[in-house]
Each structure stands twice: as C-alpha cells, then as structure tokens.
NUGU-482867 format. One record per residue: y, z, x of N, C-alpha, C, CB in turn; residue in one letter. Coordinates in steps of 0.001 Angstrom, whole numbers, plus 500000, padded with zeros to 6 digits. Atoms other than C-alpha are relative to their C-alpha. Glycine has a CB too. Layout:
REM residues N
YZXYZXYZXYZXA;...
//
This chain:
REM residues 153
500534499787501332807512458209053426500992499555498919499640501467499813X;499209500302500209810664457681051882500173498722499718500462500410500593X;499989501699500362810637454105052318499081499284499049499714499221501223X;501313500869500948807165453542051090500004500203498300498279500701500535X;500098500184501415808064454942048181501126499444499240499712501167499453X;499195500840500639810977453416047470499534498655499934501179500045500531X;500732501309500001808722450239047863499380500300498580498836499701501368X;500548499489501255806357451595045028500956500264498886499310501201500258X;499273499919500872809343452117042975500270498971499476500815500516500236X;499234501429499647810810448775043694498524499309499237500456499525502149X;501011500912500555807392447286042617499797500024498693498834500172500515X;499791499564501089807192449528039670500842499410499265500225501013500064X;498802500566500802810415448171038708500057498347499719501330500404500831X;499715501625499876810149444299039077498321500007499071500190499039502161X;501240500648500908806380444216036909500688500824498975498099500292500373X;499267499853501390808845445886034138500507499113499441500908500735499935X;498909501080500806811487443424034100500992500586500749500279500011498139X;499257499462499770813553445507035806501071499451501600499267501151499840X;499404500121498670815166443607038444500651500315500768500284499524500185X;498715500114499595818160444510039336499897501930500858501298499559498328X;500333497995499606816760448264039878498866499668501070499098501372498256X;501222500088498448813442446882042058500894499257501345498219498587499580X;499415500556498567816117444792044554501022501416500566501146498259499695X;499183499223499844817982448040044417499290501371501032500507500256498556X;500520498956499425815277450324045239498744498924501564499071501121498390X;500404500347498609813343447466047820501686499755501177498898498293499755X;498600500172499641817066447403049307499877501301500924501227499978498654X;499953498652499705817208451086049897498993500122501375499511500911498630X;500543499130499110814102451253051563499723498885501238498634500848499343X;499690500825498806814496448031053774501160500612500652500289498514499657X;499205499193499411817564449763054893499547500911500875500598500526499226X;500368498761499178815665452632055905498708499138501111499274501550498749X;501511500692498882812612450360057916500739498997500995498490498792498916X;499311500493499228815271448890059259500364500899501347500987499612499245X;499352498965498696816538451786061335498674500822500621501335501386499294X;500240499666499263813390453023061907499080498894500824499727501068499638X;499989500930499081811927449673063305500653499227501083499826499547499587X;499112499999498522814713449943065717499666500250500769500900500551500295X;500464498970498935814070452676067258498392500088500539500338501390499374X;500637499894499482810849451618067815499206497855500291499402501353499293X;501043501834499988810001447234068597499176499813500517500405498752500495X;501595500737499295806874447618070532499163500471499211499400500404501623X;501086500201501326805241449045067297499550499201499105500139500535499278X;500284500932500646803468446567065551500040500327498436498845499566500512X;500128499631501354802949448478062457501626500071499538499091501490499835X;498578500285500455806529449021061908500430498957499615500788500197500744X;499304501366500060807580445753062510499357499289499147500088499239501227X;500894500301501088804715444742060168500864500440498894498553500714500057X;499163499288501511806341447185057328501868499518499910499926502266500200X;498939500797500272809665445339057899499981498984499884500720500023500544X;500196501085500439808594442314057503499546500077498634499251499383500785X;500903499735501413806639443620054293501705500424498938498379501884500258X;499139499069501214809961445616052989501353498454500308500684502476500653X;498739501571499749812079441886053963499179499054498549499693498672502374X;501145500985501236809111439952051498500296500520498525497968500356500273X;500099499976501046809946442227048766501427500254499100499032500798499927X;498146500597500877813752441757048692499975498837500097501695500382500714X;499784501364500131813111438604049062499290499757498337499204499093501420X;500401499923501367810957438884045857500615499972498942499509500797499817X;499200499229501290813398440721043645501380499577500016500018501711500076X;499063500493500268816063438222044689499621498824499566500796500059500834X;501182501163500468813434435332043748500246500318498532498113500247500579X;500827500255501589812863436846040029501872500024499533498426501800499083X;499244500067501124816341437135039710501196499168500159500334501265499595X;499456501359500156817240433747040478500464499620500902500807499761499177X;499075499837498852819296434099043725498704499265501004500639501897500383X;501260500412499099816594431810045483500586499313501491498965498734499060X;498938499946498367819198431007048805499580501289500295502048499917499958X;500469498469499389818553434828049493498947500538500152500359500913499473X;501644499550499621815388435089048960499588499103500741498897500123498847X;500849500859499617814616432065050995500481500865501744500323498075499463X;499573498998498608816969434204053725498726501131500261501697501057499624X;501205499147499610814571437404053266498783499450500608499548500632498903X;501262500317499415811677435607053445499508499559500779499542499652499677X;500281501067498552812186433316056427500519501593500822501415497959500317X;500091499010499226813495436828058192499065500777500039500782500562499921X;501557499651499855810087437996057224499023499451500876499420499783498912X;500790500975499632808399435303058439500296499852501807500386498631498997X;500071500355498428810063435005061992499752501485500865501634499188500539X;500772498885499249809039438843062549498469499778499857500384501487499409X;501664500115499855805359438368061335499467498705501523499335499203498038X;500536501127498601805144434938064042500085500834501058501023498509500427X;499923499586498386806440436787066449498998501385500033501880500430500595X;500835498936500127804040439952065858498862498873500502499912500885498402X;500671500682499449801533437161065838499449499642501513500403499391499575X;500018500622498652802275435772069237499623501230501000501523499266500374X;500599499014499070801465439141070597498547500492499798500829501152499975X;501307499760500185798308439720068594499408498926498870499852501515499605X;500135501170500638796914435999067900498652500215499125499975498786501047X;501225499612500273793578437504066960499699501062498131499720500934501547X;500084498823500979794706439611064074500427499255498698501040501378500406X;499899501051500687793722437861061010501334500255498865498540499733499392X;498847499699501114796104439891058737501408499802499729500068501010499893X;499119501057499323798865438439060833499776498767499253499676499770501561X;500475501823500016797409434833060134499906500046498434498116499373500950X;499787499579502319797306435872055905501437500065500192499209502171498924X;498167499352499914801240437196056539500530498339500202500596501455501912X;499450500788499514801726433741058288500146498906498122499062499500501575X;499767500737501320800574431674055084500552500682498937498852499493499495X;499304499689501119802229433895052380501082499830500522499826501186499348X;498734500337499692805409433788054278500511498822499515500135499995501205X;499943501478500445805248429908054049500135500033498850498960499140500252X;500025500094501295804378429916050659500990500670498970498890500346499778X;498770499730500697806988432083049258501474499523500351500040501261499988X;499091500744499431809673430021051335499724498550499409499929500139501529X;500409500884501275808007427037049368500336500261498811498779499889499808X;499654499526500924808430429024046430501588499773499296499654501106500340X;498693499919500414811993429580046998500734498780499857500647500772500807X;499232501547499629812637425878047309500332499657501588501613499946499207X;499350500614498397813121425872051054498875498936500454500145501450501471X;501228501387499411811101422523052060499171500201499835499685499506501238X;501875499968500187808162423223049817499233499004501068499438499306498215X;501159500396498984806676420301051527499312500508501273500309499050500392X;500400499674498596806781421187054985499425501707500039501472499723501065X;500016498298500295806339425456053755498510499845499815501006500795498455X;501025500148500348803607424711051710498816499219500767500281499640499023X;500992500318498842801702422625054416499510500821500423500335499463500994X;500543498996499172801852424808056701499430501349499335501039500327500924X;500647498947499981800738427529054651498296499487499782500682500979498890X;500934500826500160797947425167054016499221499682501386500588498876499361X;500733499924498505797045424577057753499658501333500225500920499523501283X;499959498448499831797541428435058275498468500135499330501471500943499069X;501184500183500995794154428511055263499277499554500568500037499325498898X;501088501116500208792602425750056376498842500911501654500973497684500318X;500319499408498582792491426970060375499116501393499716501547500366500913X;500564498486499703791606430614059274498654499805499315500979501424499286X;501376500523500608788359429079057147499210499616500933500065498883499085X;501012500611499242787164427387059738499700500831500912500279498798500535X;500282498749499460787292430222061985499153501251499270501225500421500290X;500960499206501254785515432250059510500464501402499791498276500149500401X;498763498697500638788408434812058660500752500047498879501130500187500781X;498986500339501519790129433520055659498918501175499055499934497657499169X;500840499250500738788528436455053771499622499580498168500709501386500201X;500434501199501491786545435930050753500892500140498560498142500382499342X;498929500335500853789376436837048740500875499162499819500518500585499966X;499125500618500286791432435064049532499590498157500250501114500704500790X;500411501562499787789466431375049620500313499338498936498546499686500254X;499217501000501144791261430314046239501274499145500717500744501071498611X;498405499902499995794494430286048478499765498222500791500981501752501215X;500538501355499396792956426709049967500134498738498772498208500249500506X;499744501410501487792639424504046565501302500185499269498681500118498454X;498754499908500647795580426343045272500832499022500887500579501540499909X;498508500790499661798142424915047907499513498442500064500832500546501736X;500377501228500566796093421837047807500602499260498860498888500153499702X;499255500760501272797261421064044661501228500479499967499390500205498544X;498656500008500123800704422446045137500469498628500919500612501491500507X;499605500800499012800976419988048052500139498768499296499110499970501161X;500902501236500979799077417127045676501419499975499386498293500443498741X;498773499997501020802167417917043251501176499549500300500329501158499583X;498473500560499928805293417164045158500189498998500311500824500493500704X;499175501352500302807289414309044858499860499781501745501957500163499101X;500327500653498915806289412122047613501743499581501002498987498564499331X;498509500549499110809205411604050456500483498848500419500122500424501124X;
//
C-alpha cells in the first residue's frame, strides 16, 4: 500500500511541476516494489507493478531532463514487461506495456527510429488481432507520423 501511494504522490507531484519531489517520491516507492518483487518472481502482478514503478522514474527523470536515465528506467521496464510477456503471450495488457515501453524509450532519444517502430508493429499486430482496444486506436496514426517525422538514415 505504501508503494502505491507513494506512486499517487509521485504523480500528484510531476502534473504540478514538481519534479524533483515526484522522482523522489516514485524513487521511494520503486525501492519498496523492488524488495517486494524479490521476494516474490513468479508473481506476475508484482513484476507488472515494477515495471510500472521503473516507467515512472523513468518519467520524472524524462521531465527533468536527465533523458540517459530515463532511457535506463525505461528500457529496465521494458525488459521485465517482455519477459512477463513471454510467459503470458496472450495478455493483451502485456502487448499495450510492450508499445508504451518502446515509445517512451523513443521519447527519451534512445533510437526513436527503431523504438518507435516497434512500438508501431506492437499497434499494428494487436489491431489486427482485434485487441488494440478502442482506446487506444489513436496510438496507430500517432506513431505513424512520429515514424513519418524522423530524419531519414
């Protein structure tokens, strides 16, 4: 409980302005999802909520410029959600986790191209399967045109 709400704090704090207090308080409670996603790696949900409490220090080192560290958080996000994946390929919320991962590792500057693809295949695959939920079917023309945008290699 503890953690989650130091998440809610941490969120609280970064749609203020408050950065330096939301990496302080998502800090805290990655610390704590840390130790208890130790003590337990065949829980998925855990390991889910550390990957979630890794995304949002990676966030709150994103707004406050440090985008090497956040590209660290977020790719250590990203290689727990795959690997959660690889045990439950079926679980679309996994396969959403997979493309935001990408995309905020794009974000941070780490090889938009190749980030942003793939969060773009990740979209494209879960559409055609007929899981990309209907919320989230903007997230298809959006990276489209992020992709469209970068400087050709």
């Amino acid at each position: 409980d503890l953690a989650v709400n130091l998440i809610k704090i941490g969120n609280a704090k970064l749609e203020t302005g408050a950065v330096a207090d939301a990496l302080n308080s998502f800090s805290q409670g990655l610390s704590i999802m840390e130790k208890i996603a130790a003590q337990d790696p065949a829980n998925l949900d855990l390991q889910r909520d550390l990957s979630v409490s890794l995304g949002k220090v990676g966030d709150a080192q994103k707004a406050a410029g440090r985008l090497d560290e956040a590209a660290v958080s977020h790719g250590k996000g990203l290689i727990i959600t795959k690997a959660l994946f690889a045990r439950q390929p079926e679980n679309a919320e996994l396969q959403r986790d997979i493309i935001v991962g990408h995309f905020k590792l794009a974000e941070d500057g780490d090889e938009p191209s190749l980030n942003f693809g793939k969060a773009l295949a990740q979209a494209e695959a879960m559409a055609a399967q007929g899981i990309l939920g209907p919320v989230d079917q903007w997230m298809i023309e959006d990276l489209k045109k992020r992709v469209a945008a970068l400087p050709a290699n």
